[in-house]
Each structure stands twice: as C-alpha cells, then as structure tokens.
FIZAMAR-497975 format. One record per residue (C-alpha): x, y, z; residue number from 1. Coordinates in pm, 1 decimal. Layout:
// FIZAMAR-497975
       xx       yy       zz   k
        X        Y        Z NUM
...
This chain:
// FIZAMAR-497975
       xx       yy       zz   k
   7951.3   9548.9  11350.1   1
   7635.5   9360.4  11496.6   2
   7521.3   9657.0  11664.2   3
   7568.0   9907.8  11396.8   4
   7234.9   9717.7  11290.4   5
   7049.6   9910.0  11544.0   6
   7052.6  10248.3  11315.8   7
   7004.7  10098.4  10961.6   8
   6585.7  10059.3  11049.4   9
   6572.2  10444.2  11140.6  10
   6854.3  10524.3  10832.3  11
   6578.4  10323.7  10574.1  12
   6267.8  10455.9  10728.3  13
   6369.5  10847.4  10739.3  14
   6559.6  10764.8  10369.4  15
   6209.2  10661.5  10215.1  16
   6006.8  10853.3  10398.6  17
   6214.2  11191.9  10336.0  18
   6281.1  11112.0   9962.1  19
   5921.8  11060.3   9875.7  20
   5809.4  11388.2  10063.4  21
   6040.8  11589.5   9902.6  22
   5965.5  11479.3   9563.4  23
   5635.4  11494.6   9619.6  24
   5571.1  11797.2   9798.7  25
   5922.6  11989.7   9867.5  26
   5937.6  11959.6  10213.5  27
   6042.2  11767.9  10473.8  28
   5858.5  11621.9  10786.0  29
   6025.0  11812.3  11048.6  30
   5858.8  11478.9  11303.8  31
   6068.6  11213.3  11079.5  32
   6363.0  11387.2  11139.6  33
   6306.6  11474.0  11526.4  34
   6223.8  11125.9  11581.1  35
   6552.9  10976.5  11424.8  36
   6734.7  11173.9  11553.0  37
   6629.0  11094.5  11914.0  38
   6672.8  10724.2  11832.4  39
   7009.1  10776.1  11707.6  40
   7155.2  10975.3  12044.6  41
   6946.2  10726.6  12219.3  42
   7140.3  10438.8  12038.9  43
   7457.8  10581.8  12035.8  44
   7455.5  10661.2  12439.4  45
   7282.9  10312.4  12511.3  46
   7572.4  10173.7  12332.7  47
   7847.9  10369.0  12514.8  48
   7690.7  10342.6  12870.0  49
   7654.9   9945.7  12810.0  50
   8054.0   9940.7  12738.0  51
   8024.1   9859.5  12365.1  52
   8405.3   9867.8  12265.1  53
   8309.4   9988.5  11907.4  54
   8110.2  10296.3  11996.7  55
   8368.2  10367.0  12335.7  56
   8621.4  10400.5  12057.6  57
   8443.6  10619.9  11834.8  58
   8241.8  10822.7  12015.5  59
   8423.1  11137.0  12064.4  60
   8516.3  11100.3  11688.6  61
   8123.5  11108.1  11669.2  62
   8004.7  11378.6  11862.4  63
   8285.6  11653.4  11678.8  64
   8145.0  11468.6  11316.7  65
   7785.8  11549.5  11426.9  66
   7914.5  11909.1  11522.8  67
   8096.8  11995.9  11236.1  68
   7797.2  11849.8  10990.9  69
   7592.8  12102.9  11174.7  70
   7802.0  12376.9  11094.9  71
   7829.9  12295.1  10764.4  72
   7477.2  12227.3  10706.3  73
   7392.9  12575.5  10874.2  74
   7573.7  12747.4  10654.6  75
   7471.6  12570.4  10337.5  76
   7109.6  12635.2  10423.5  77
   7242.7  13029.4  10490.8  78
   7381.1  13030.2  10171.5  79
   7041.9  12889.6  10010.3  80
   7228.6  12606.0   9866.5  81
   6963.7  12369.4  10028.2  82
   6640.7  12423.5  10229.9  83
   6627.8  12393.3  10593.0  84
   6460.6  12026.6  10570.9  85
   6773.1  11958.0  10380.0  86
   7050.1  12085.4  10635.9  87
   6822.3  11906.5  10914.5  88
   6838.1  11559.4  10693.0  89
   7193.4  11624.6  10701.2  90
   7245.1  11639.1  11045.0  91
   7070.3  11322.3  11084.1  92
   7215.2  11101.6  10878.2  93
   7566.1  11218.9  11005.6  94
   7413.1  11045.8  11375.6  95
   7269.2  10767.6  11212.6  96
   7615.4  10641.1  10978.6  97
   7806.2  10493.3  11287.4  98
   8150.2  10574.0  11165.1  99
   8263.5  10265.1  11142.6 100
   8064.7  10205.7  10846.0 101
   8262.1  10477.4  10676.3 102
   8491.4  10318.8  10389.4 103
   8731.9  10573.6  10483.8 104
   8685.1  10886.1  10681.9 105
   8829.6  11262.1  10588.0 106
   8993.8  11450.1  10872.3 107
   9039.8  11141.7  11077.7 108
   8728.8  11086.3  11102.6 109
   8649.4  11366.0  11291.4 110
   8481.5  11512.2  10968.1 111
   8346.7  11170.1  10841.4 112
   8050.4  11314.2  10682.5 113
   8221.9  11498.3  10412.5 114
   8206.6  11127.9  10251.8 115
   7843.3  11167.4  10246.0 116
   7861.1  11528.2  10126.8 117
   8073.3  11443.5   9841.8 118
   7861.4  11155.6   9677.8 119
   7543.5  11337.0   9746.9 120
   7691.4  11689.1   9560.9 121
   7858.5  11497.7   9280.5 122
   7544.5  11220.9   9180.4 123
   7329.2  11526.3   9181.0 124
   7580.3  11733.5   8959.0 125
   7655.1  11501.1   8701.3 126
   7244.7  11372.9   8739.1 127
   7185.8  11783.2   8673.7 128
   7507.6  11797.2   8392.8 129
   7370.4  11493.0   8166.1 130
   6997.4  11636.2   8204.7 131
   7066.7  11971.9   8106.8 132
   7263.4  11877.7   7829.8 133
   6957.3  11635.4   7716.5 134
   6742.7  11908.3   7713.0 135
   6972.5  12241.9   7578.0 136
   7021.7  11928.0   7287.9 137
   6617.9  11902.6   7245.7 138
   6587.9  12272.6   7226.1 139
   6854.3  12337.6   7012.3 140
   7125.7  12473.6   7204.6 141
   7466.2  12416.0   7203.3 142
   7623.5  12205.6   7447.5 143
   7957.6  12289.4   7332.2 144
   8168.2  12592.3   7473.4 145
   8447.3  12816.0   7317.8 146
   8748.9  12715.8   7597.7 147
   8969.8  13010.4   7530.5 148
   8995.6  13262.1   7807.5 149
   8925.1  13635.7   7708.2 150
   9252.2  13744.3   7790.4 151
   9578.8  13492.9   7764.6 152
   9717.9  13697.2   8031.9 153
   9411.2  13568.3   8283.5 154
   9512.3  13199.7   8182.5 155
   9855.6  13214.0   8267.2 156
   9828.9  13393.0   8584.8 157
   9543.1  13161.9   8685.0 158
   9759.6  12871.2   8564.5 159
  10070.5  12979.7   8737.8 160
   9875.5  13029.4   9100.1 161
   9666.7  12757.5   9084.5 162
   9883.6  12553.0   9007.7 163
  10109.3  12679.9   9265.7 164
   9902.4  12630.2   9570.4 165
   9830.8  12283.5   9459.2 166
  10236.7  12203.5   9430.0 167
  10246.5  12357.7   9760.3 168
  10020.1  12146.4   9925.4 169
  10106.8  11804.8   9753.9 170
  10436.3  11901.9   9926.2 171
  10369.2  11968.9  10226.2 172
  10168.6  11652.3  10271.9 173
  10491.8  11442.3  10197.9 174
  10670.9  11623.8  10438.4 175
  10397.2  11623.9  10754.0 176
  10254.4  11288.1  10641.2 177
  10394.5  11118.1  10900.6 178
  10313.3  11383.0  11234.3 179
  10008.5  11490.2  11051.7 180
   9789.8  11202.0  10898.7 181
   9467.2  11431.7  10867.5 182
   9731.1  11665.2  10606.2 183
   9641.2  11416.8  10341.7 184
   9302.8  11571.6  10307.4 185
   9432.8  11916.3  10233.2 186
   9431.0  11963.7   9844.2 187
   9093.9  11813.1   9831.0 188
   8968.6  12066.1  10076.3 189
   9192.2  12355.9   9865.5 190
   9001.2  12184.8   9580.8 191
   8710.5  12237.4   9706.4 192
   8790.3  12628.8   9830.5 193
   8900.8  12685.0   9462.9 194
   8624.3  12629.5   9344.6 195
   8378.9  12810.6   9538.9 196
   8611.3  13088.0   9534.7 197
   8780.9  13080.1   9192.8 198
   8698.8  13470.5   9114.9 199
   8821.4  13554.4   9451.6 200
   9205.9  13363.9   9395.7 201
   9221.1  13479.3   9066.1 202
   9164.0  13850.7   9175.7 203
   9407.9  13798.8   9396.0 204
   9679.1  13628.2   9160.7 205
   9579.6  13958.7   8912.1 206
   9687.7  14239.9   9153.0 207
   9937.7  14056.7   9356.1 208
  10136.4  13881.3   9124.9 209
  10398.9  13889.9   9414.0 210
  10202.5  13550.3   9571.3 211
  10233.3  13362.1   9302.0 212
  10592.8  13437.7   9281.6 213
  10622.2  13368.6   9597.0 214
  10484.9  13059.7   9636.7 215
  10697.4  12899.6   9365.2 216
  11015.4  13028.5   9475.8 217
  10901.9  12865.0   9815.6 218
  10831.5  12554.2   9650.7 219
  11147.7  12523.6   9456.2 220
  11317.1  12592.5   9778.3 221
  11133.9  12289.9   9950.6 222
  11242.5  12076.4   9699.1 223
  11629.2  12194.3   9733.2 224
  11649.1  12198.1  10106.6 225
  11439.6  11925.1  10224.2 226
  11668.6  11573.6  10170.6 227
  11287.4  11351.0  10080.2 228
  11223.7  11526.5   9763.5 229
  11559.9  11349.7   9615.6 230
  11391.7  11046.0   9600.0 231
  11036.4  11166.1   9463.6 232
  10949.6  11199.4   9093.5 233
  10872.8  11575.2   9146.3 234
  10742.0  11594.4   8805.0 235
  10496.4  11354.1   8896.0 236
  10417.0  11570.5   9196.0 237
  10370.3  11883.4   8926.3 238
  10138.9  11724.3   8693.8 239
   9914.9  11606.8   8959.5 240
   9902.6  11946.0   9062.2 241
   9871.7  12097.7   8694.3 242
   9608.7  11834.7   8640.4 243
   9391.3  12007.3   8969.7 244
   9402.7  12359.8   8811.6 245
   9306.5  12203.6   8459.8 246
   9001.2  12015.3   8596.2 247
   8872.5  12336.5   8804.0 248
   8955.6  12566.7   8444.7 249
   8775.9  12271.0   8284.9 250
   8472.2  12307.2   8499.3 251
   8413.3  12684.0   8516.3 252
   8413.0  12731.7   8196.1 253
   8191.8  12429.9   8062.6 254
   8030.8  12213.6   8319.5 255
   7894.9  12515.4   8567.3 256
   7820.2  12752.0   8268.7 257
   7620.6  12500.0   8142.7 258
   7422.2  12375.1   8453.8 259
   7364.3  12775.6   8521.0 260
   7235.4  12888.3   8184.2 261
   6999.4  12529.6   8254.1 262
   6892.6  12598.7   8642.1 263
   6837.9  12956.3   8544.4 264
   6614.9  12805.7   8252.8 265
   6383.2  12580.2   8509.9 266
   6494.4  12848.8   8803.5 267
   6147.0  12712.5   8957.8 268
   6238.8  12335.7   8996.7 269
   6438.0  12301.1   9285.1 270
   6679.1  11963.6   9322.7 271
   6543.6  11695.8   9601.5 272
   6838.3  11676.3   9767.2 273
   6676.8  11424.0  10030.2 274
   6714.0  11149.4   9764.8 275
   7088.9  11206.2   9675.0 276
   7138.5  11194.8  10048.8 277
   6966.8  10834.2  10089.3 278
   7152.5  10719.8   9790.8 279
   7510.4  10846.4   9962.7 280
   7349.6  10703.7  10308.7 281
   7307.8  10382.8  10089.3 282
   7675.9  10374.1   9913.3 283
   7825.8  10423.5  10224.7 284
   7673.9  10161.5  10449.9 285
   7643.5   9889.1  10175.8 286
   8008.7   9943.8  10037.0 287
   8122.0   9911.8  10350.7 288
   7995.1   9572.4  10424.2 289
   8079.2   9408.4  10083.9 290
   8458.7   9547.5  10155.5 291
C-alpha cells in the first residue's frame, strides 16, 4: 500500500481546506476541488500505465465507484439534500480513497463509496439528534414522543409488510450467497429505500393488502421447499428482520420528527457537510491501516 501514499497529501489538503471554507463561508472552492481531482486521475492512470499490480487490479472497480458516486451525488444535490460544492466534494474523495483502503467495500466494491456515505450521513445525524435535543431541552420542549400510531390498523399492516420484505430478503441472501456475493448488501440498501420511502410502502401495504399476503405466503414457501432452511434458526432469521421494521418505526416517529421540528426551527443554518466528509475520508483511510 506504499503507493496509496500518493493521494493522502491531496485527501488532507482538499479535507482542511474544504472544511474550513464551508464553515466559514458556505461554499466551496470550486479550484480545490478541480485541482484534486486532476491529481487523483493523474495518479490513478500514472499508476496503471507504470504496471502497478494494486491499481491494475482495481481499476475498473474504480472507474464504475467514481461513476456511480456521481450519480448519486447528482441526485442528492437535485434533491437539495446538499449543495453543489457538496456533491462535487463527493466525487472527489470517491477518486482520492484508493479502494484498497476501504475496510470493506458494498457492492463488491464497485459501489465502495457508500462506506463513505454512510459515516458521513450518520455522524452528522446523530451530531444533529444530540444537538437538537440539547437545545428543544434549553427551551423547554419535550424531547419525548407519544409512540402509538393513530390507527392500530396502520401498525400492523406496516408491521406485517415491513417486516415481510425484510424476511424476504434475509432469505434470499442465504440462498444466492454463494453465486451472488454482492446479494449480501441487499437489506441494507431495502433499509435504506424504506426509509426514504416509508409513506410510499405503507400506502402501498394500505390498499394492496394482497402484497403483503403475498410475500409471506412466498416466504413460508421458501422455507418449505428449499432443503438449507432445515438447518437455519429461521426464527433468528425473523427477528432480525422484525428488529429492521422496529428500528425504521422507531426512527420516524422520534428521531426524524425531532430533527425536523429542530431544522425547521434554525431552517437558516445549513449542515457543513464538507467536514463530516473529511472525518469519513479520515475513518476510512486510518482504520484501514491500524487493521
């Protein structure tokens, strides 16, 4: 991993550099960025071209992360959940992490990044969580929340289909675990899909209660047909998967209300993303090498 050193000058220059602008002022040096960037493709092809085994291994694995972190990062910035300077920082730090460096990689590593994503999104929540609740607590507010849906009839069909999909998908990964290694990753992406579109599922498990059905009846089958399943603790399986639902109920009814009621409250101070995304840049490369 000598020449992985290359790309941690840039990766600490554009870290400091971009964190202290966008606390500071909000925005981003769009020249910062540019010139990483250059230096990383320049890295990563002076590497390849020179035979480096390392980066001859990963490179096409590198070139479809990049991609794919652009996408994403386009259409977070479409969907205003960062600024453009953001989706841009993004990009580059997804070319300057050689993937090796990566503690472990989702999607084979051909969506690597999502690492990076994950620790960024979840230091800034519970950063955002823990300071809201500081400050509804100063102002008198309650922090607490009554848990108990409006209608018990909601619960249970949001229970049952939740729940369902996750069962589904725990199963399936046993059964295509060993053709499909990049299955593993699936209820963590369905995780993720819940919860950005938990009104849209549960409108769906509300008129079409036939799904839900459905998708038990095919998971019961799965467990009579298929010969693996009589060696698995399936409750085990059905817990994990009652334990998914629970945490996304959990959060959409406490965590997010909360952090809402609190960004609409200070709706003019933006998050600076930039320094989430050097902390993840840091986690990553330094947990790597103390592994």
């Amino acid at each position: 991993m000598i020449e992985d050193a290359f790309f941690l000058p840039a990766l600490l220059a554009l870290g400091v550099v971009s964190t202290l602008q966008d606390f500071r002022v909000r925005r981003i040096s769009n020249l910062w960025i540019i010139i990483s960037l250059v230096y990383a493709v320049i890295v990563h092809l002076y590497l390849f071209l020179s035979g480096n085994p390392q980066e001859t291994f990963w490179f096409s694995h590198t070139f479809i992360n990049v991609l794919v972190s652009s996408i994403v990062a386009i259409y977070f910035w479409k969907q205003n959940w960062w600024g453009g300077g953001d989706a841009k920082l993004f990009v580059c730090y997804s070319t300057l992490i050689p993937l090796s460096h990566y503690p472990f990689g989702y999607f084979s590593y051909y969506f690597a990044s999502f690492l990076l994503l994950m620790i960024m999104f979840i230091t800034a929540a519970i950063w955002t969580f823990l300071h809201a609740q500081f400050n509804l607590i100063k102002a008198g507010k309650s922090m607490y929340y009554n848990f108990r849906p409006s209608r018990v009839g909601e619960f249970s069909q949001a229970a049952a289909g939740f729940t369902a999909i996750f069962f589904l998908s725990n199963l399936l990964i046993i059964i295509l675990n060993q053709y499909c290694h990049w299955i593993k990753d699936f209820p963590l992406f369905i995780w993720v899909l819940s919860m950005g579109f938990y009104r849209t599922f549960l409108k769906l498990f509300q008129k079409r209660l036939w799904v839900v059905m459905f998708a038990w009846i095919l998971g019961i089958s799965i467990i009579i047909f298929v010969p693996v399943f009589k060696q698995i603790n399936i409750w085990q399986i059905l817990l994990k998967s009652f334990l998914y639902w629970a945490l996304i109920f959990i959060l959409r009814k406490h965590m997010f209300r909360t952090i809402d009621y609190y960004v609409e409250w200070t709706k003019n101070n933006n998050i600076a993303f930039a320094g989430w995304m050097f902390f993840g840049a840091l986690v990553i490369w330094f947990t790597k090498m103390f592994l």
